[in-house]
C-alpha positions, 0 to 999 in steps of 0.5 A, a space after each residue: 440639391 444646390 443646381 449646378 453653377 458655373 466653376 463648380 467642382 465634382 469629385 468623382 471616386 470611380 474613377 477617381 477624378 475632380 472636374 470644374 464645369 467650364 461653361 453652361 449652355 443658356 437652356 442648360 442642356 449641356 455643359 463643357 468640363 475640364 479635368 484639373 488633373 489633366 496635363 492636356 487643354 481639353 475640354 469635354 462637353 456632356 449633359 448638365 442633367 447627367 452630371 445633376 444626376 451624378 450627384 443626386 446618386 452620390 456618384 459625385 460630389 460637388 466641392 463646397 471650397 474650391 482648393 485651386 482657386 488662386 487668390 492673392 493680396 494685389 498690393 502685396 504681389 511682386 510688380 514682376 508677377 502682376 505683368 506676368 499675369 497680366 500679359 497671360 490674361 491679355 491672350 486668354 481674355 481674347 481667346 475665352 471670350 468665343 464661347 463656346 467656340 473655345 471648349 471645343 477642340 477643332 475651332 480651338 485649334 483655329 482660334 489659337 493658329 489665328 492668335 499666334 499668327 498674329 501676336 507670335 506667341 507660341 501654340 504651347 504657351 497658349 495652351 499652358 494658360 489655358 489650362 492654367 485657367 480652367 484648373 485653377 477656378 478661370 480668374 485673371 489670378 490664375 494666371 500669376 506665375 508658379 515660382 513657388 514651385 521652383 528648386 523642387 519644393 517638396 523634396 528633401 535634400 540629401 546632407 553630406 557631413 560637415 556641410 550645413 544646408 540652406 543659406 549661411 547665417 548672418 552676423 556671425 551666428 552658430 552655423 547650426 544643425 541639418 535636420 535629419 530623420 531622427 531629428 524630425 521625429 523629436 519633433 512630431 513626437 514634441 508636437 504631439 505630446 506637448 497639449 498644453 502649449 498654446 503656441 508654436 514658441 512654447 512648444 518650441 521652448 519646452 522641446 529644447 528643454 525636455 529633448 535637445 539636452 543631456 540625459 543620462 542614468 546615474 549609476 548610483 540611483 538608477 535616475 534620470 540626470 539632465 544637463 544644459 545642452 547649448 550645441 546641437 539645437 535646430 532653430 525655431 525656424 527650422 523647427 516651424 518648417 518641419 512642422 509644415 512639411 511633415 503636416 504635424 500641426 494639421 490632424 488628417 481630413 476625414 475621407 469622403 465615403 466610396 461610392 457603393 459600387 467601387 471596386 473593392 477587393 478584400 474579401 469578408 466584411 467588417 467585424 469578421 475577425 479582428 487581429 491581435 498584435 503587440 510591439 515595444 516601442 523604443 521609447 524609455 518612459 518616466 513615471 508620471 509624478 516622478 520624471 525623474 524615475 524611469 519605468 521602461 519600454 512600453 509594450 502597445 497592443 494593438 486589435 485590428 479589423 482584418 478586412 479593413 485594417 481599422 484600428 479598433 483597439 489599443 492597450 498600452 502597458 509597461 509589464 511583460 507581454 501576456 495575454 492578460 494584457 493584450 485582452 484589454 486592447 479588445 475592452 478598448 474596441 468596445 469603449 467610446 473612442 471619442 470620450 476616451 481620447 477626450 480624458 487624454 487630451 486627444 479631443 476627436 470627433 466620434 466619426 473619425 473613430 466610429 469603432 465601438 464593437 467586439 468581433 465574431 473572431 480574434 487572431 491572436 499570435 502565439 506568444 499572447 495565446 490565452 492561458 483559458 483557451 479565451 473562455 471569458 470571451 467566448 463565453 461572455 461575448 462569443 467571441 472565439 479564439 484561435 492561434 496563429 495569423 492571418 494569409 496578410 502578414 503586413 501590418 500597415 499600423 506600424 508605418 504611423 506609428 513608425 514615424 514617430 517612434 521606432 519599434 522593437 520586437 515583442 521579446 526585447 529587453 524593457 530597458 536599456 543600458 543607455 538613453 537614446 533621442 527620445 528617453 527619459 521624457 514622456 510618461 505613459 500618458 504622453 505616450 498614449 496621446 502619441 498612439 492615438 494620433 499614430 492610430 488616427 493618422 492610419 484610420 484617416 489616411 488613405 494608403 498608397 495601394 488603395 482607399 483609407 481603413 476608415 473608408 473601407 470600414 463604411 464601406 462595409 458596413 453598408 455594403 456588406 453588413 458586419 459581424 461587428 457585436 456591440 455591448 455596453 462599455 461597462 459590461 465588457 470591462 468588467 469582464 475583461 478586467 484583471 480581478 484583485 482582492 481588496 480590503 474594506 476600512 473604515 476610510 473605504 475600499 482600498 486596492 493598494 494606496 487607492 480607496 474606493 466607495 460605491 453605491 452598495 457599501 454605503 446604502 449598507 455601510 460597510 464602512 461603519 461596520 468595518 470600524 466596529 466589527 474589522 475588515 474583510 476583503 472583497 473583490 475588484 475587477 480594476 486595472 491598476 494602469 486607471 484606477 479612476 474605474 473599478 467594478 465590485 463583484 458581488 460573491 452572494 449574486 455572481 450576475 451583478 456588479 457595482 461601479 466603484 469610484 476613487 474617494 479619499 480617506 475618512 470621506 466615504 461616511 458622507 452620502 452618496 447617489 445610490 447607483 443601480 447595479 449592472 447586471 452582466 453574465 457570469 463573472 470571469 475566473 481562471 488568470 484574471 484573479 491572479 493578475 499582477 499589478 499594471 504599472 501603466 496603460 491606456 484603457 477608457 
């Protein structure tokens, strides 16, 4: 461990609190403190072994930047603030130099009635400089004035119609727009979806072209129309300020874990029981090769960890809800989150989503209740299934994802008679991107009435244990995909306009045997959202499968890596074999 310097900080979590270390005593046995929260000029003086002990236990933490260090180009400060802080500097220099007379309250209190007697400056003013000096890392630059904090920054004005804000515009220039709630939404959603920009202008650019212009259905064909829309737009500037506000363009920090002993107060542990639930998005998508055509609201699902709230799993689909499809949100808890997100262009570290696991029990609402009982779960995984909901009726996902697009009750129409803010432009990809940010930013985020799920989720698993069953990703999707009957060709194994190839039926050529003898249908466990992965099972040995991959017509003869079979528990019957096509949907 690093020894404790001068101007170091310490995060503390119980209770929650950041302190600076003011001064070290020359035989470092002790030291002065100074909370940097604190609205007082108080300095506290403790043991420098404690607080060396303090970290060594992990009940501190010592910051590797300082975030309130004040640090500023000397040649580009306004001459006003350089004399300001000069001046400030002038007291605190004279004051700080009697240490450690300085920390300690009564001869404090001495030094600075001396001071003021003789230079007239008032016993506030000191004391606002110096503690505005110990806060902000005890350099003369800390002392430079706060206008930036002027016009209650932070705050979002209120708009009255008809009047625009902020200053008028110069030459002539359009008056412009007010950026309202719904507004700032077109840009999160923008920002989110627009991975391929590779600049603020761009982005800027391609969401003027894909939001702020005239969309509507023709009535003849059922499609989207566009239209140039050259009133209404906010500017760039506008459109850069929201993006800083709103922190669109920053992803969330990674919380610092909880210290063994906090005080938390959900009972269980991680894995206990996760709760399914499902939603429509108010958001009309287009189809991904042809944006022209729209295919409806999406419905997202959503697996979360009952005493954590973690978001463990998401499924997205554009069919009516059943539990067929709401069982897929669990196949996505046992995925690698990290090489899922990075296929959709969401690239993310594996800790900011560590979930990997099946739970011991699944909370299922009753409009997705299983038609099986969950027999493929319980049996396959143990992992059981009841009705209903749990005591907390809160779902605290919903506010992210909220904040990006409105939502609907589960039973709402899949389509509207006309195009609202955000229809008409994201494909479900799209979409999924914008979910899985929504999902990060609760995961990631602490929330206003206790620590962040991620928290409480490590938490738990070091404190508590888990009841958290962890199994090979392939295995849980095969058995949790929707079964279909395929047809083997000459060209190779097609499930609609897809062909498929895999291991076992070129070692046995099937496709040579197809073209001499005719076809013959097998069956696919495949979820027709991602057609890139499928499973064949084999009917002479129920306990294996082959993972198929996309091949193109007449190119399956050539030959391929021999892929050893898996071999997993029975495979699923009951509604998986029936299960209709999926348009869309997020599955790793």
């Amino acid at each position: 461990m690093r020894t404790l310097l001068r101007n170091d900080l310490l995060q503390y979590e119980s209770p929650r609190r950041i302190v600076r270390i003011l001064w070290i005593a020359p035989d470092r046995g002790s030291a002065y403190v100074f909370d940097v929260a604190a609205r007082a000029c108080e300095a506290r003086q403790v043991r420098l072994a404690t607080l060396e002990d303090d970290v060594a236990a992990g009940r501190a933490n010592r910051l590797a930047e300082d975030p309130y260090l004040v640090a500023a180009d000397q040649a580009a400060l306004p001459p006003r603030h350089v004399e300001l802080r000069d001046r400030a500097w002038q007291i605190v220099a004279e004051l700080t130099a009697q240490e450690p007379g300085i920390y300690q309250a009564r001869r404090r209190g001495q030094l600075i009635a001396a001071y003021t007697e003789r230079h007239g400056i008032s016993h506030p003013t000191i004391y606002r400089y110096l503690r505005r000096y110990w806060q902000r890392g005890q350099t003369p630059n800390a002392l430079l004035p706060d206008y930036g904090n002027s016009g209650a920054r932070g705050k979002t004005r209120a708009s009255t119609a008809g009047i625009q804000r902020g200053r008028p515009r110069k030459d002539g220039a359009p008056p412009g727009v007010n950026v309202n709630e719904a507004m700032r939404r077109i840009f999160r959603v923008a920002a989110t979806t627009g991975v391929t920009y590779q600049s603020r202008r761009t982005l800027y650019d391609a969401m003027l072209g894909d939001f702020f212009c005239r969309r509507a259905i023709d009535a003849a064909t059922g499609r989207v129309t566009r239209a140039a829309q050259p009133e209404g737009a906010p500017s760039f500037g506008q459109f850069g300020y929201w993006l800083e506000q709103d922190k669109v363009l920053q992803p969330p920090g990674r919380p610092l874990p909880l210290p063994p002993d906090a005080a938390v107060a959900q009972s269980g542990k991680p894995g206990a029981a996760f709760r399914l639930d499902a939603v429509r998005a108010d958001v009309c998508l287009v189809a991904r090769g042809d944006r022209d055509r729209l295919v409806g609201r999406p419905v997202v699902y959503v697996a979360s960890d009952i005493f954590s709230g973690m978001v463990a799993g998401l499924y997205i689909s554009l069919e009516q809800p059943s539990w067929q499809q709401a069982v897929l949100a669990l196949a996505h808890c046992a995925a690698d989150k990290a090489r899922a997100c990075e296929r959709l262009g969401r690239p993310i570290a594996a800790a900011d989503w560590p979930c990997r696991h099946l739970p011991e029990l699944l909370v299922v609402p009753g409009a997705l209740r299983p038609l099986d009982g969950g027999g493929a779960l319980r049996n396959n995984f143990g992992v059981r299934c009841i009705s209903g909901t749990p005591e907390n009726e809160t779902l605290p996902w919903r506010a992210a994802l909220e904040r990006r697009c409105a939502l609907l009750p589960l039973q709402a129409p899949a389509t509207g008679a006309q195009l609202g803010a955000l229809d008409g432009v994201l494909d479900i990809d799209q979409f999924s991107r914008l979910v899985i940010d929504a999902a990060l930013e609760h995961n990631l985020l602490p929330a206003a009435a206790g620590p962040a799920p991620l928290q409480l989720w490590d938490w738990g698993m070091r404190q508590r244990g888990a009841a958290l069953k962890q199994y090979r990703e392939d295995l849980v999707h095969c058995l949790l995909l929707p079964v279909h009957e395929a047809l083997v060709t000459p060209e190779g194994i097609r499930l609609h306009d897809t062909y498929y190839s895999c291991a076992r039926a070129v070692e046995e050529r099937w496709f040579e045997r197809a073209r001499l003898r005719g076809r013959w249908t097998v069956r696919l466990a495949c979820d027709l959202a991602n057609v890139d992965s499928a499973y064949l099972l084999d009917p002479a040995a129920p306990l294996q499968f082959h993972r198929c991959h996309v091949t193109g017509p007449g190119s399956v003869q050539r030959p391929l890596a021999v892929m050893p079979a898996m071999r997993p528990g029975p495979a699923p019957a009951g509604p998986y074999a029936s299960y209709e096509r999926i348009v869309g949907g997020f599955v790793s």
